[in-house]
Phi, psi and omega in degrees: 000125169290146208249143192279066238223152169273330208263139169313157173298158174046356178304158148218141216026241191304127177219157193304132159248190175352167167353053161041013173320314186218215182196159137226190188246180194242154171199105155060031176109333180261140201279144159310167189249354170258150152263108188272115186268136187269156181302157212304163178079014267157106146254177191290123145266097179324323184271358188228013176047025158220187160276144194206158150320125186308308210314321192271029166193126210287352175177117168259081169300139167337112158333100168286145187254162195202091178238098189115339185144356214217154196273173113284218166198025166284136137336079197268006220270336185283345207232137211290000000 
């Protein structure tokens, strides 16, 4: 079974999850065992490495699943 992540092979640190709602963090391609949900009203903004104000943040890309090394179009929403 393959095993399922948000992070890209070799990323290290902070990524997005679903509608940028949290993060998680990364080391070399591996995902961390916390998930951070950012405070209500507050999405993740990737360019400023934290939760920010939707208004103050310029693009909340899609989230990607990542299994095996490779991207996928799976549902990660189940996975910590």
């Amino acid at each position: 079974l393959a095993s399922k992540t948000y992070c890209p092979p070799e990323k290290s640190g902070r990524v997005p999850t679903e509608n940028c709602n949290g993060y998680v963090e990364c080391v070399k391609g591996v995902q961390g065992n916390n998930r951070f949900d950012c405070a209500p009203g507050t999405i993740f903004d990737a360019a400023a490495d934290t939760c920010n104000w939707p208004d103050a943040v310029l693009d909340c890309s899609p989230y990607i699943a990542y299994a095996d090394g490779k991207a996928t179009d799976e549902d990660l929403s189940s996975i910590n």
